[in-house]
Every structure is written in structure tokens, then in C-alpha cells.
GUMAR-786688 format. One record per residue: residue number from 1; residue in three letters; chain; x, y, z of N, C-alpha, C in turn. Coordinates in pm, whole numbers, plus 50000, padded with zeros to 5 digits. Atoms other than C-alpha are relative to their C-alpha. Layout:
N
<r><k>NUM</k><r>ala</r><c>A</c><n_east>X</n_east><n_north>Y</n_north><n_up>Z</n_up><ca_east>X</ca_east><ca_north>Y</ca_north><ca_up>Z</ca_up><c_east>X</c_east><c_north>Y</c_north><c_up>Z</c_up></r>
...
END
This chain:
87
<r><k>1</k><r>unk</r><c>A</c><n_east>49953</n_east><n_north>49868</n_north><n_up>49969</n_up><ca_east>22531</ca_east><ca_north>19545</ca_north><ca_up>82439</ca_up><c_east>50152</c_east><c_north>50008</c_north><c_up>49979</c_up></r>
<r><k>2</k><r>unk</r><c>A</c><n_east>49898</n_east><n_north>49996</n_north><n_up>50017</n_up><ca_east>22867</ca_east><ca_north>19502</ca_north><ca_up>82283</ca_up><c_east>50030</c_east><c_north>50100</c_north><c_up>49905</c_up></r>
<r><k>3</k><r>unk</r><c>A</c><n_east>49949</n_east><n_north>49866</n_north><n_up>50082</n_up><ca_east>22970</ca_east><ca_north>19825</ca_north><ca_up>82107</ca_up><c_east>50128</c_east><c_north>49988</c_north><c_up>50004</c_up></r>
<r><k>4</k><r>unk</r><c>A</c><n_east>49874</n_east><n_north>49993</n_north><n_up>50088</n_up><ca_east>23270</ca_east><ca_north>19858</ca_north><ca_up>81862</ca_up><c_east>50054</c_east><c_north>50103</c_north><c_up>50089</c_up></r>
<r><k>5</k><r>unk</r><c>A</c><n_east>49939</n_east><n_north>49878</n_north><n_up>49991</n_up><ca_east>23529</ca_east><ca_north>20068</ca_north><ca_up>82028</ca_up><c_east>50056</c_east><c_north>50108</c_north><c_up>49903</c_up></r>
<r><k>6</k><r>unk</r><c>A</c><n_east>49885</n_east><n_north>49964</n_north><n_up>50087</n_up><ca_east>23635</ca_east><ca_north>20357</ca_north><ca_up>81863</ca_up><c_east>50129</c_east><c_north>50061</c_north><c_up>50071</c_up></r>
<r><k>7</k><r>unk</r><c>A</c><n_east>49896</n_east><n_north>49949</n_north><n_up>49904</n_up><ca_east>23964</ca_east><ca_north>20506</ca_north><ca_up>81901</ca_up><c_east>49965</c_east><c_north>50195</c_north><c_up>50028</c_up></r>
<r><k>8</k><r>unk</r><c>A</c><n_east>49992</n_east><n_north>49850</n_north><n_up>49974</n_up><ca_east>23983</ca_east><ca_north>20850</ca_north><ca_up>82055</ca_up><c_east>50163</c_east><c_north>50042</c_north><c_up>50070</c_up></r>
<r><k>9</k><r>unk</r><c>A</c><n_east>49854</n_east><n_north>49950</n_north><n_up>49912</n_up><ca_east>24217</ca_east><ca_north>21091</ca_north><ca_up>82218</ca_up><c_east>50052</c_east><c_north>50046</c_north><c_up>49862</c_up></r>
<r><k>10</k><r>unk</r><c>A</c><n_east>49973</n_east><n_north>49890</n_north><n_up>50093</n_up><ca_east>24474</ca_east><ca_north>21312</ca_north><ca_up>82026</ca_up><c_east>50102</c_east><c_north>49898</c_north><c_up>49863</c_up></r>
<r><k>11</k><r>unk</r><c>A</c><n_east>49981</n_east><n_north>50032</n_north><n_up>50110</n_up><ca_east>24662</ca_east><ca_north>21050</ca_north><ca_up>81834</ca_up><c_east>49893</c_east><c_north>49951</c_north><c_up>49883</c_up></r>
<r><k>12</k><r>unk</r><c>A</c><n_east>50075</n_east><n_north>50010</n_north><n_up>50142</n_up><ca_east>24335</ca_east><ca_north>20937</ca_north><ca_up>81622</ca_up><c_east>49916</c_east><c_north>50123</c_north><c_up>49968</c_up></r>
<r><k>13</k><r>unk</r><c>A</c><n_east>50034</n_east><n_north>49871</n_north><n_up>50044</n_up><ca_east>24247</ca_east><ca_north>21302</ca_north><ca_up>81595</ca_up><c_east>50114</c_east><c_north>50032</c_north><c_up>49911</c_up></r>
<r><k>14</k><r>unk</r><c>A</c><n_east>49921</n_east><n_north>49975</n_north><n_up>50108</n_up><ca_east>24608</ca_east><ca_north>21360</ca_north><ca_up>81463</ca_up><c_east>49968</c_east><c_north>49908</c_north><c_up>49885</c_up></r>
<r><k>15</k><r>unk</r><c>A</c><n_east>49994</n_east><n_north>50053</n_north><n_up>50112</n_up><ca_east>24555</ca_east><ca_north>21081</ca_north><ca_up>81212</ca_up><c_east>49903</c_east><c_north>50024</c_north><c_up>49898</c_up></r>
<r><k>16</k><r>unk</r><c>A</c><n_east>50150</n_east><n_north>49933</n_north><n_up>50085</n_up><ca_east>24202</ca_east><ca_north>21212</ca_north><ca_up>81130</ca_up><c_east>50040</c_east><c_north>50073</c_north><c_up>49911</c_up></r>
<r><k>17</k><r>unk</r><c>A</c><n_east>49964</n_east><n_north>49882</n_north><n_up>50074</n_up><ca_east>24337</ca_east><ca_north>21532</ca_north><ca_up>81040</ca_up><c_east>50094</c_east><c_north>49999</c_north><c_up>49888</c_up></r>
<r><k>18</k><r>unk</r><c>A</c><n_east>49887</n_east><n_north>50012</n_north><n_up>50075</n_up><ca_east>24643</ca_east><ca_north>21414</ca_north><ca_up>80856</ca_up><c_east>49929</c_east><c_north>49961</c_north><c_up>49850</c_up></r>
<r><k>19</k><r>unk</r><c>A</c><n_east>50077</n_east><n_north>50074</n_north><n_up>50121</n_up><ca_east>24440</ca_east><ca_north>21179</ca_north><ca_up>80647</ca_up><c_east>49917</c_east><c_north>50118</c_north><c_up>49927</c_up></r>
<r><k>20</k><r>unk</r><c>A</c><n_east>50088</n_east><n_north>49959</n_north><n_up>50110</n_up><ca_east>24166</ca_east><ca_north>21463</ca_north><ca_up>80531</ca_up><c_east>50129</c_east><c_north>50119</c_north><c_up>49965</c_up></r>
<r><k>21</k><r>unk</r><c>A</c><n_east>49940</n_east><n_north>49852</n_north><n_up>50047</n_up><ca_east>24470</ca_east><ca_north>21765</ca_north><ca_up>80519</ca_up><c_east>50052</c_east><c_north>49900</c_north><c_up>49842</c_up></r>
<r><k>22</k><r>unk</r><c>A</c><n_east>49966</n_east><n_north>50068</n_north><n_up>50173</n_up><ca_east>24639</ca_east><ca_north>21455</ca_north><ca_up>80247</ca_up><c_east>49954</c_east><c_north>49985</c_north><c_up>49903</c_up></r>
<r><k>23</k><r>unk</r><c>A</c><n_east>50116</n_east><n_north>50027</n_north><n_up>50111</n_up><ca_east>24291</ca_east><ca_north>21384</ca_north><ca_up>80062</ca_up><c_east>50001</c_east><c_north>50137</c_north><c_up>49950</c_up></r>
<r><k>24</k><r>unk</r><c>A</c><n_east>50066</n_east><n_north>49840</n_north><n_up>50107</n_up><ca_east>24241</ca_east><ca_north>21787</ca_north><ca_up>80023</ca_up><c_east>50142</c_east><c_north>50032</c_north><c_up>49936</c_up></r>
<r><k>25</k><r>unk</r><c>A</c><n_east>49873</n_east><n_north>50001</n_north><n_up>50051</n_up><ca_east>24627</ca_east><ca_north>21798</ca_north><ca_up>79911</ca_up><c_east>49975</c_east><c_north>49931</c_north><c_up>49874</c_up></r>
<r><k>26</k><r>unk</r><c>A</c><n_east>49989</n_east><n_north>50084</n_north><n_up>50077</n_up><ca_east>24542</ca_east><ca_north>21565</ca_north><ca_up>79665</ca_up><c_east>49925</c_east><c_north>50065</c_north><c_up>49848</c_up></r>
<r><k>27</k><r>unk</r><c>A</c><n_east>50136</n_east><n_north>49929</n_north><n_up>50071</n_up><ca_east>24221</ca_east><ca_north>21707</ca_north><ca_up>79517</ca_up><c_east>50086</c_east><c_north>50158</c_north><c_up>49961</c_up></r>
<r><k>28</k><r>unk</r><c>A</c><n_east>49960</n_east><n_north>49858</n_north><n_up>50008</n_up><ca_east>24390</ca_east><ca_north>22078</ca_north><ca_up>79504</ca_up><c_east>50171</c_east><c_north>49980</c_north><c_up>49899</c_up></r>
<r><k>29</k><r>unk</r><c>A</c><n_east>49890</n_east><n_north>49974</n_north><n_up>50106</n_up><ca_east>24718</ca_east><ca_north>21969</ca_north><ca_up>79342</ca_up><c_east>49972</c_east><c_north>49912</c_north><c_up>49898</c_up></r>
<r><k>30</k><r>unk</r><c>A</c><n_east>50035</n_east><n_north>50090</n_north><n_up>50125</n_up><ca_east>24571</ca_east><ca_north>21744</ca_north><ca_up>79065</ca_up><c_east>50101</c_east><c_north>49873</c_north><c_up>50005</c_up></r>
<r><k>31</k><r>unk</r><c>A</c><n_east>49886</n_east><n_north>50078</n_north><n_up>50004</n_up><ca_east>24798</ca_east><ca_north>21429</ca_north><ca_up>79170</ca_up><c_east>49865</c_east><c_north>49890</c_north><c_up>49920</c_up></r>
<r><k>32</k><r>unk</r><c>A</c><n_east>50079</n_east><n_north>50115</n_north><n_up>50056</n_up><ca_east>24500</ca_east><ca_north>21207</ca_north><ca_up>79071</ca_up><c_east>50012</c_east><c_north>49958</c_north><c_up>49816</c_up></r>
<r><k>33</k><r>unk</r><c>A</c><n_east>49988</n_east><n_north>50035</n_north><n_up>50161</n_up><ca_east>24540</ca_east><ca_north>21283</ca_north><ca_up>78711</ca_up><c_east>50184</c_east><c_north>49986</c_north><c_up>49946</c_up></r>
<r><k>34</k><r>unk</r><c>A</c><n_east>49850</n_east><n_north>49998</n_north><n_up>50042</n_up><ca_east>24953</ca_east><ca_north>21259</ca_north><ca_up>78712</ca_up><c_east>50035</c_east><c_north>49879</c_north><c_up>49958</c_up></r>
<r><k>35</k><r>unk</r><c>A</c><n_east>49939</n_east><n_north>50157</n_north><n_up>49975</n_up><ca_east>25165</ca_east><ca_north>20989</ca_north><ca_up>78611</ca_up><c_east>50022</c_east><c_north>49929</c_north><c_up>50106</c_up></r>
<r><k>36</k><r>unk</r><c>A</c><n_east>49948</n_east><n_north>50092</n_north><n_up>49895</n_up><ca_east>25272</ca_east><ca_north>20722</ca_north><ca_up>78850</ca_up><c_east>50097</c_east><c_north>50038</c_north><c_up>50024</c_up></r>
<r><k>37</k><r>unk</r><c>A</c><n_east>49888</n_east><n_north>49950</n_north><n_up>49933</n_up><ca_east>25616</ca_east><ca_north>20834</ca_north><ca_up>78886</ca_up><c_east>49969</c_east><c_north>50101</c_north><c_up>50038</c_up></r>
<r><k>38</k><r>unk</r><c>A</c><n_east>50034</n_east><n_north>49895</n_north><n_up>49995</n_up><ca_east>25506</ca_east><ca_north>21168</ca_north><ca_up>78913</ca_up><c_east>49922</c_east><c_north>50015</c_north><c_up>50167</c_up></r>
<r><k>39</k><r>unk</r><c>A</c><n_east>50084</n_east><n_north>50088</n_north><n_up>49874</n_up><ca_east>25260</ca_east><ca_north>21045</ca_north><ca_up>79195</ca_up><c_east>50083</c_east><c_north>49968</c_north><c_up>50119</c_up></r>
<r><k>40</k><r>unk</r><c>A</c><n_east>49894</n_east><n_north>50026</n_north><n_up>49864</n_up><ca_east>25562</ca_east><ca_north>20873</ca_north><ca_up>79390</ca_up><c_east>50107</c_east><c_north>50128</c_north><c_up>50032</c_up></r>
<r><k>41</k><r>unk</r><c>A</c><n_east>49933</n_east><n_north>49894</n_north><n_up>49933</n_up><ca_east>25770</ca_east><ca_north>21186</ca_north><ca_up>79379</ca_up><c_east>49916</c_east><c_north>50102</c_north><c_up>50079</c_up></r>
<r><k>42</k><r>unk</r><c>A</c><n_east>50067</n_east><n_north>49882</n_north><n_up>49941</n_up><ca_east>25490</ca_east><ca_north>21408</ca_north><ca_up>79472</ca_up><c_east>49982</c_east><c_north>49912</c_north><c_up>50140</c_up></r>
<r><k>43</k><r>unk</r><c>A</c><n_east>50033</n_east><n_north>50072</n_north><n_up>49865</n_up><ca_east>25379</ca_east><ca_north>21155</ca_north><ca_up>79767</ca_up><c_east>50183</c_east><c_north>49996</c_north><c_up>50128</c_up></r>
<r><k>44</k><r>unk</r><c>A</c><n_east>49946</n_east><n_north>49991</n_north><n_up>49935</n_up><ca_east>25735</ca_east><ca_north>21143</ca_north><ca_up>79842</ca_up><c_east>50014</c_east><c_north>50092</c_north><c_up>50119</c_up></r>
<r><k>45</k><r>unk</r><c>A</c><n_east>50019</n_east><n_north>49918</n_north><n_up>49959</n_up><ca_east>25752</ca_east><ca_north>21487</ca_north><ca_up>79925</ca_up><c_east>49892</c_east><c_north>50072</c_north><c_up>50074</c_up></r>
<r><k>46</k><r>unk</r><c>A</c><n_east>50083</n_east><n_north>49968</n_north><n_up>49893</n_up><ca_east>25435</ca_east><ca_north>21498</ca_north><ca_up>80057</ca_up><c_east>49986</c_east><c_north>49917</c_north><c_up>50143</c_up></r>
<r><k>47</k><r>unk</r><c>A</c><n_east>49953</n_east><n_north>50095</n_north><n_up>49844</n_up><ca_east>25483</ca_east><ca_north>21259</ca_north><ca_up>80347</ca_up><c_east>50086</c_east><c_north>50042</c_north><c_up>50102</c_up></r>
<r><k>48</k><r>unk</r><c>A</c><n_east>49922</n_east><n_north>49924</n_north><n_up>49874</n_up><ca_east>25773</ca_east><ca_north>21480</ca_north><ca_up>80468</ca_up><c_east>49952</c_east><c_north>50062</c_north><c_up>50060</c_up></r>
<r><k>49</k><r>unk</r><c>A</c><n_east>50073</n_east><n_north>49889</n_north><n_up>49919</n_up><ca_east>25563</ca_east><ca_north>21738</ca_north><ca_up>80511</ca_up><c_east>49928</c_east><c_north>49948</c_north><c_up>50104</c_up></r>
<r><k>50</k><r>unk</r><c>A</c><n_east>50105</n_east><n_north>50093</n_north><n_up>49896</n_up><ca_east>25288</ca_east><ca_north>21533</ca_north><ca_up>80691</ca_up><c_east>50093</c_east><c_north>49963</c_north><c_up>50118</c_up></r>
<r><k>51</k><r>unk</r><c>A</c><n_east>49966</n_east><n_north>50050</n_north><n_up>49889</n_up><ca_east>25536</ca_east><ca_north>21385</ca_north><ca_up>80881</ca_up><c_east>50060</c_east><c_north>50108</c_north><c_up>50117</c_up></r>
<r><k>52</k><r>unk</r><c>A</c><n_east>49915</n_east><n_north>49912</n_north><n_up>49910</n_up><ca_east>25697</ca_east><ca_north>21705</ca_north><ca_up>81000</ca_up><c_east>49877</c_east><c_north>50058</c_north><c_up>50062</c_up></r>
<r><k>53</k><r>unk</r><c>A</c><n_east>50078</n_east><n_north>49935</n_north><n_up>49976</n_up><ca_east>25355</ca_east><ca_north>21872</ca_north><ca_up>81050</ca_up><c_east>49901</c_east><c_north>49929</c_north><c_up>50139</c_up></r>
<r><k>54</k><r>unk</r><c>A</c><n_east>50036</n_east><n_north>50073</n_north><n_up>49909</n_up><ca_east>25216</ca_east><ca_north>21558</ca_north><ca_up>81251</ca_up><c_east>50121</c_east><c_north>49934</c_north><c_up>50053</c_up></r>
<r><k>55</k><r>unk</r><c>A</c><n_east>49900</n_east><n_north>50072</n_north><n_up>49989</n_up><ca_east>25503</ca_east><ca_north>21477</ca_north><ca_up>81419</ca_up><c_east>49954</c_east><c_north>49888</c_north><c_up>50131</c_up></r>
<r><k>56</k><r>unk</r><c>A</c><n_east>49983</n_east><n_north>50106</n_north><n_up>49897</n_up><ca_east>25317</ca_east><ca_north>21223</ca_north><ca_up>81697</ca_up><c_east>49965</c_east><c_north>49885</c_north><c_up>49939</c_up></r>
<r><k>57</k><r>unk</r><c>A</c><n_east>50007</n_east><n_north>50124</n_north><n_up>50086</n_up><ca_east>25247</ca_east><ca_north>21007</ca_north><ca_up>81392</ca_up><c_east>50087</c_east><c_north>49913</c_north><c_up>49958</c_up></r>
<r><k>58</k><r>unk</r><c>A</c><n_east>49899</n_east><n_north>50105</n_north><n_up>50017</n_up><ca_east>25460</ca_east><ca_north>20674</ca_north><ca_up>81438</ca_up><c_east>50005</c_east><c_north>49975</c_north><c_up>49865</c_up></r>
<r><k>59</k><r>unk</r><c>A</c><n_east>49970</n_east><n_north>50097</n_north><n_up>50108</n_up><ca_east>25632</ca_east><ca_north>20514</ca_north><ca_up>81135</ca_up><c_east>49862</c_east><c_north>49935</c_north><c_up>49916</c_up></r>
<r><k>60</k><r>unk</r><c>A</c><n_east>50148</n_east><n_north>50102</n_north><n_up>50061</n_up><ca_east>25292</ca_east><ca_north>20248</ca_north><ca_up>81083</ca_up><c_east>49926</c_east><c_north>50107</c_north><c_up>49967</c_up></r>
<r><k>61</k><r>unk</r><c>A</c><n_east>50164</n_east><n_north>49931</n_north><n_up>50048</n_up><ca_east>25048</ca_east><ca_north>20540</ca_north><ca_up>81068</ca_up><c_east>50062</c_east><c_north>50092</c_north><c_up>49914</c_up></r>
<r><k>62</k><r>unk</r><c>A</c><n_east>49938</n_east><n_north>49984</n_north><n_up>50119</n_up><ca_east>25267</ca_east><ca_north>20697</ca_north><ca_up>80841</ca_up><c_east>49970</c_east><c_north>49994</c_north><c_up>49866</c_up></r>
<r><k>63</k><r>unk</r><c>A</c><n_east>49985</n_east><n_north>50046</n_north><n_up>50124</n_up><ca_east>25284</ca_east><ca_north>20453</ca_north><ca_up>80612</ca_up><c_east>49856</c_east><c_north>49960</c_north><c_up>49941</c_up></r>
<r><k>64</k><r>unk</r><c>A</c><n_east>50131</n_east><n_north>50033</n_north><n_up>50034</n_up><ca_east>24932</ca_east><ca_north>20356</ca_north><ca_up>80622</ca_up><c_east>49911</c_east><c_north>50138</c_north><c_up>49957</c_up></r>
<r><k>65</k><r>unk</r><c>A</c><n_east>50053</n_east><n_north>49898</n_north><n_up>50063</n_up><ca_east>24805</ca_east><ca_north>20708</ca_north><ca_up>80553</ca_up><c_east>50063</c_east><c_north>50038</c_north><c_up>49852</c_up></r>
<r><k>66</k><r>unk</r><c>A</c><n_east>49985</n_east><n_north>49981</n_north><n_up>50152</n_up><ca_east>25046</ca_east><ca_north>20718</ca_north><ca_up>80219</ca_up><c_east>49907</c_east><c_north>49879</c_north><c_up>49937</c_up></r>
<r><k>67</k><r>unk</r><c>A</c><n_east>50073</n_east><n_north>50077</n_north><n_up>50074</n_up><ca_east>24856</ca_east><ca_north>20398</ca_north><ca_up>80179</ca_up><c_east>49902</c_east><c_north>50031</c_north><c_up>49965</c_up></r>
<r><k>68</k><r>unk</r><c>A</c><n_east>50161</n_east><n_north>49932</n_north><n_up>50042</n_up><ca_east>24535</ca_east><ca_north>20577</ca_north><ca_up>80170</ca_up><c_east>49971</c_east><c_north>50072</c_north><c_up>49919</c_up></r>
<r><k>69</k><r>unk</r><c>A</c><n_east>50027</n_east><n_north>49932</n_north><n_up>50115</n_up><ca_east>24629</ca_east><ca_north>20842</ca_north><ca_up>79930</ca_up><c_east>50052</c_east><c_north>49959</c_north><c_up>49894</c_up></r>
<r><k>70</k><r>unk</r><c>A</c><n_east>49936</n_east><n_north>50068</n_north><n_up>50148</n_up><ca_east>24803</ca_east><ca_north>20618</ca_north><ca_up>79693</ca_up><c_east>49838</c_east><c_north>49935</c_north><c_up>49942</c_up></r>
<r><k>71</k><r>unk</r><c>A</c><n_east>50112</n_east><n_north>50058</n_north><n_up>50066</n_up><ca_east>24479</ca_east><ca_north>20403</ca_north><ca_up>79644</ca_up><c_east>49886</c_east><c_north>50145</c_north><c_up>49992</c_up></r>
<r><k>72</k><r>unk</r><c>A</c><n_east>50104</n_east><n_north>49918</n_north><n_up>50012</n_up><ca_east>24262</ca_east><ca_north>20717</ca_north><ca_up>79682</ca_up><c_east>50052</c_east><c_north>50065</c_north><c_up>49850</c_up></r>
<r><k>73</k><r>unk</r><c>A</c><n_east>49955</n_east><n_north>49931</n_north><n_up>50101</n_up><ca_east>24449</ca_east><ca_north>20829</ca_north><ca_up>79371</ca_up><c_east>49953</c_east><c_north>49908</c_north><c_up>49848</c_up></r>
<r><k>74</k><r>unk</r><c>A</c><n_east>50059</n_east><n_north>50053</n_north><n_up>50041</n_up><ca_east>24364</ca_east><ca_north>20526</ca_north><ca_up>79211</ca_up><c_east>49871</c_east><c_north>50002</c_north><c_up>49925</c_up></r>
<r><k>75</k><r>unk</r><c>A</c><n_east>50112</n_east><n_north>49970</n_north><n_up>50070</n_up><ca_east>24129</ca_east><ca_north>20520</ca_north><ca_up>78907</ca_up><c_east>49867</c_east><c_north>49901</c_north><c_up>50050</c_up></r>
<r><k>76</k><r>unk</r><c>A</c><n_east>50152</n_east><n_north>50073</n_north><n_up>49937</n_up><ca_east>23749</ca_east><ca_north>20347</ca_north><ca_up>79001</ca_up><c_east>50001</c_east><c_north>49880</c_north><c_up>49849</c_up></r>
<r><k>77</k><r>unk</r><c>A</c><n_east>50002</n_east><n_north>50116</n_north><n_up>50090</n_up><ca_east>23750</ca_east><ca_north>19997</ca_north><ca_up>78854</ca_up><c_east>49853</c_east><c_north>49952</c_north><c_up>50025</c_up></r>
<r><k>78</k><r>unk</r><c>A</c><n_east>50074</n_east><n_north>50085</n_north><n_up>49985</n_up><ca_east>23436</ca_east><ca_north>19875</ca_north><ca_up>78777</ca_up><c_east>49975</c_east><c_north>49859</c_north><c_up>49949</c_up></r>
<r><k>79</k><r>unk</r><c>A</c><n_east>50010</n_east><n_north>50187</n_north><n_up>49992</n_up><ca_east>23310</ca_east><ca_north>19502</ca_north><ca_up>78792</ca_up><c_east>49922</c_east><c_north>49995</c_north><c_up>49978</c_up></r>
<r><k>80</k><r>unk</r><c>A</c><n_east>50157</n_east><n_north>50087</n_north><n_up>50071</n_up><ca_east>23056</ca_east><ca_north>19354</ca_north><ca_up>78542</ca_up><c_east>49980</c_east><c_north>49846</c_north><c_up>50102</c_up></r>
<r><k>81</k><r>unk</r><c>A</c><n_east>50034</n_east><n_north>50135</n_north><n_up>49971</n_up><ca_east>22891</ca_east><ca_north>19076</ca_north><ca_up>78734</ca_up><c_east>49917</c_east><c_north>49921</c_north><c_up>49952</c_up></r>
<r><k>82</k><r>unk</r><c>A</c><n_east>50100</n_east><n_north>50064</n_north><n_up>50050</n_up><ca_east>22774</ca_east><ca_north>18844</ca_north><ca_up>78537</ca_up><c_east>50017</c_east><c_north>49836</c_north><c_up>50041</c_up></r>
<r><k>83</k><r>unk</r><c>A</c><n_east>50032</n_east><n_north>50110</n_north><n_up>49980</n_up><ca_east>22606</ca_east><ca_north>18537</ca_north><ca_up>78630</ca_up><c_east>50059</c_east><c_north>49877</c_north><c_up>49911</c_up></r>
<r><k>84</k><r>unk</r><c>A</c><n_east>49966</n_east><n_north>50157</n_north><n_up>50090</n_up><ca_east>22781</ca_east><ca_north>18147</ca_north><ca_up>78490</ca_up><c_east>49909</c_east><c_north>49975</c_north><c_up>49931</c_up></r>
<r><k>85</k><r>unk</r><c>A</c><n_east>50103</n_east><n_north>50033</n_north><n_up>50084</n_up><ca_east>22470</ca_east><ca_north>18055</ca_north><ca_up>78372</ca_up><c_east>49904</c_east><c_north>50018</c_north><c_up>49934</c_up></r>
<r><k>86</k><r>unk</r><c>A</c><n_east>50062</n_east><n_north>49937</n_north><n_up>50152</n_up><ca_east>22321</ca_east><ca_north>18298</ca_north><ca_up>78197</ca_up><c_east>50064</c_east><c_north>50011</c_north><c_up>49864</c_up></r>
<r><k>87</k><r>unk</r><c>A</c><n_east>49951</n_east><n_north>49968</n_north><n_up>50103</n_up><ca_east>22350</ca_east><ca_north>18373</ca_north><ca_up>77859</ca_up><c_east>49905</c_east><c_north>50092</c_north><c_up>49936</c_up></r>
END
């Protein structure tokens, strides 16, 4: 009977929200298909916002939500797995 806590309360609601308002930010301004620099200026500027909009979001959750839309921006790598000893 050991159940995973999750977190609750209003800071992992703010981070909830932050995280999907950044994903639909993402999807709606086409950053997925931009360059990389292009990408870090837009993220720049989008992080202020975020940060001004969630302002009980510390520094770490911050930075870990640009982490989320940087790789969410990220193209889908797929992985052939092929077996050593076939041929």
C-alpha cells in the first residue's frame, strides 16, 4: 500500500499551467520549425513572460520548464534496433 506521492497545492498547479500555456505557445507560434538561434531568442523572451505571469515560480522550475520546451521543440529521433547477430 505504498502510493507515489503526487505533488499538489498551488505551486504544482502553477507549474502545470505554465508548462501547457509554454507547449500551446509553442504550437501557435511555429517555434518548432525555426532555427536554433531563432528558438533561443524566442525562448528568451518567452521565459520573461512566463516568469512575470507565474511569478511563484522559483529560479529551478524556471529553468526546468525552458527545459521542457527546448526538447519539446526538438525533432523525433528514431532508433533502428537491430539485433548483433542477425544478419
Amino acid at each position: 500500500m505504498n502510493k507515489k506521492k503526487l505533488r499538489s497545492g498551488p505551486e504544482a498547479a502553477s507549474f502545470t499551467q505554465a508548462r501547457d500555456e509554454l507547449f500551446s505557445h509553442i504550437l501557435r507560434c511555429g517555434v518548432i520549425d525555426a532555427l536554433p538561434e531563432h528558438q533561443k531568442d524566442w525562448f528568451d523572451d518567452t521565459m520573461g513572460y512566463i516568469a512575470d505571469r507565474y511569478e511563484d515560480l522559483n529560479p529551478e522550475q524556471q529553468a526546468q520548464l525552458r527545459l521542457l520546451g527546448e526538447r519539446y521543440c526538438q525533432p523525433v529521433r528514431r532508433v533502428d534496433t537491430v539485433e548483433s547477430g542477425a544478419a
